[in-house]
C-alpha positions, 0 to 999 in steps of 0.5 A: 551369373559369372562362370566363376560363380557358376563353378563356386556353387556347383562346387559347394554342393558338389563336396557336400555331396560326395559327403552325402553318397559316403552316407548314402552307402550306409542306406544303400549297401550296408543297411540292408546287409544287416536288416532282414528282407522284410524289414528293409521292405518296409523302409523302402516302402515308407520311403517310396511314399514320403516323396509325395509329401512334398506335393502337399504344399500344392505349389507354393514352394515352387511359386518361391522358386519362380519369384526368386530365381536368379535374385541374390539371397541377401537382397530379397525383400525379407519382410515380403518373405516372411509374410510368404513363409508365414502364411504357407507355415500356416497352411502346413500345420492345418495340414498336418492337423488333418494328416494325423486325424486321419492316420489315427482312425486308420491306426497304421503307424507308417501312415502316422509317420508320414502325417507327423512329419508333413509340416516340417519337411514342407518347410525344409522343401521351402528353404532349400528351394529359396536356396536354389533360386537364389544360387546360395549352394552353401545353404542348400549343401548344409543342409543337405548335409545335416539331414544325410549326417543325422540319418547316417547316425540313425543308420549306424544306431540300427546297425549297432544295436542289431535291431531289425525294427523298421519302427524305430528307423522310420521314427528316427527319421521323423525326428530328424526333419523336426530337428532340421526344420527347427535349426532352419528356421531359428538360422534365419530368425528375420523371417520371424516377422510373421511366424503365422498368418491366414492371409489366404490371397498370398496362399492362392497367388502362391498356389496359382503360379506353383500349381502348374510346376507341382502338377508337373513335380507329381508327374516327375515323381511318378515317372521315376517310381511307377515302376516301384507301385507295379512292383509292389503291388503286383510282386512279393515283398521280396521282389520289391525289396530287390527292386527298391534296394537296386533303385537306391543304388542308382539314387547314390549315383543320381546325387552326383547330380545335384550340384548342377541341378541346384546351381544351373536354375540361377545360371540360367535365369540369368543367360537364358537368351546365351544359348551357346552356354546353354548347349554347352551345359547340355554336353558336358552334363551329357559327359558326366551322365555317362563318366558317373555309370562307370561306378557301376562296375565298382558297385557290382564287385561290393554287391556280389563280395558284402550283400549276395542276398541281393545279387540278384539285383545286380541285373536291375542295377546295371538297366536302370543305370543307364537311366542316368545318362539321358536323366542326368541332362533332363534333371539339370539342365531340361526341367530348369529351362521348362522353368525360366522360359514360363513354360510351366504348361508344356512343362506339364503336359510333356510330363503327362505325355511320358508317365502315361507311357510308362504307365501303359509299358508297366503295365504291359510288364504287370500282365505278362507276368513280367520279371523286375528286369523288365520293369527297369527296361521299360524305364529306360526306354520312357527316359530316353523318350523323355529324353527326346522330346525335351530335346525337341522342345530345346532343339533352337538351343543345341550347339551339339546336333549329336548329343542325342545320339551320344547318349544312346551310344553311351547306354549302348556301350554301358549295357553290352560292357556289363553283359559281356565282358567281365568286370574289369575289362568291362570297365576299361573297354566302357571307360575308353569308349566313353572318353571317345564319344564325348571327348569334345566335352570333356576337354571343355570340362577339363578347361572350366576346372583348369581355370 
């Protein structure tokens, strides 16, 4: 892949996403201003357990994501993935069939939620893989959009209506990925050759090569919301929702991310042996990580002015924050590599190496009592041992022997320039520093976005 396409796509999901956060402070800021604790409660708990449903596909949409990456979209042998989709569509409703059985005889309608939407937002997870392993950013950010655009209307509905029901949110969300998947899918009505198909050797094959990634995929999911479990099992529902209204804040930051995530998997498939590109990519998402925690200050003033119900969240925010310096590198750039170096088994057991940390390290916070705060600094202790090790892995590839060192300055600087300083000056004194430590970075950042 030429830079210049590199640049193409990262810049396509990258306005989509600027879009998407614009949204995504309907759901992170304003939406529990106006919902009561218990309800925004709620919704963060269907929220915390819908991102599991993507691991119902057992692997085969990350099977797509092996097969297909760093093909052209308009060159993939159309009539084989039909037969893929078919077959896996098939699987998705034999799931769904169950899901909703199930939840009927447990007569809980967050349950029913989740099990009427598993089939279709596996089918979604399936498209935009295809779309990120082939490099087509428009057809990931479009639809990106479409769902952050619906769901901003669901929000603002709420809002409006003065409604506190959880129900008729969660219920509008359902919908939403209905729709979506129906408008994917008649978009690329080629893959109608065969809409269903019980051919159960492309279902294993497909389970076999994903089924690793998935395991993997758990592993990640886990990590990044284990602490969320400890919370909200072992605190009050106020607690959880200070804990998860804080986590969602760092999620709008986390979006920022995207781009690089989507467009790098096909940028690496296809200078995988460059490793001067690959270490420079690393730096430069190292830079961004920690030029994209200065929105932290800006959120601070919004929580403490809009939303003091939530200002004592704000301590929870800033720490888990500064996971975003070393989980911005490991999302875009690690985690691909475990990827297109077939590295799907140490992928795996790395993954199991971090969450079994984290869980042992929340669970040393759960038995001593421990407030939310130290629930996020045991997060970001496990990141930045994540951190390590995947730079451990990747050490032959590295053009930049202190990156690692960078980012544990980046995080330094970050968590003293919000416990000491006041806000403004916390700014400016991390904004300088932060241009210090990665100016190397950013003059080459600087140079791709000139040309």
């Amino acid at each position: 892949m030429k830079r210049n396409e590199l640049i193409k796509g990262i810049k396509t999901v990258f306005s989509t996403n600027i879009v998407v956060v614009l949204f995504g402070i309907i759901n992170g800021i304003v939406l529990p201003k106006y919902l009561s604790i218990d309800s925004y409660a709620q919704i963060k708990t269907f929220q915390l357990y819908y991102a599991y449903l993507g691991l119902l596909h057992l692997g085969v949409a990350d099977a797509l994501q092996i097969k297909y990456g760093g093909c052209d979209f308009n060159n993939v042998n159309k009539v084989e993935l039909s037969s893929e989709l078919a077959v896996y569509r098939t699987f998705f409703l034999v799931e769904e069939i169950l899901a909703v059985v199930v939840a009927t005889l447990i007569d809980n309608y967050i349950v029913m939620a989740l099990a009427s939407t598993m089939l279709f937002t596996n089918i979604i997870s399936c498209y935009k893989i295809i779309y990120q392993a082939t490099g087509n950013a428009s057809g990931y950010g479009r639809t990106t959009l479409i769902i952050s655009l619906l769901k901003f209307f669901a929000n603002v509905a709420v809002i409006l209506s003065k409604s506190d029901s959880y129900i008729f949110l969660i219920t509008a969300y359902v919908v939403i990925d209905i729709i979506i998947c129906i408008v994917t899918e008649f978009k690329h009505s080629f893959l109608f050759i065969k809409f269903l198909n019980n051919k159960i050797t492309i279902l294993l094959e497909g389970i076999k090569i994903g089924f690793p990634i998935l395991i993997g995929n758990f592993i990640v999911n886990l990590l990044m919301s284990i602490d969320r479990w400890y919370v909200k099992f072992g605190g009050i529902n106020t607690e959880f929702a200070y804990y998860s209204f804080a986590v969602s804040i760092q999620q709008l930051a986390i979006t920022m991310f995207k781009p690089f995530q989507i467009a790098l998997y096909s940028f690496l498939c296809k200078n995988k042996d460059d490793y001067k590109k690959i270490g420079d990519s690393c730096s430069c998402i190292v830079a961004i990580s920690a030029i994209s925690c200065s929105l932290i200050f800006p959120i601070k003033w919004m929580i403490r002015s809009f939303i003091s119900k939530y200002v004592f969240a704000i301590s929870v925010v800033v720490i888990l924050f500064a996971t975003i310096i070393p989980n911005g590198v490991i999302n875009s750039v690690y985690i691909n590599l475990y990827k297109v170096y077939g590295n799907q088994k140490k992928y795996f057991w790395r993954s199991f190496l971090v969450v079994v940390t984290a869980a042992f390290l929340d669970l040393i916070v759960f038995i001593n009592g421990g407030a939310i705060e130290k629930y996020a600094v045991a997060t970001l202790v496990v990141s930045m041992i994540w951190y390590a090790i995947s730079y451990y892995d990747f050490r032959h590839i590295a053009t930049c022997r202190y990156d690692i060192l960078k980012v544990i300055m980046s995080i330094a600087v970050l968590l003293l320039s919000n416990i000491v300083l006041p806000e403004v000056f916390g700014f400016v004194a991390y904004a300088m520093t932060i241009v210090l430590i990665h100016l190397r970075a950013i003059k080459k950042i600087y140079n791709v976005i000139a040309q």
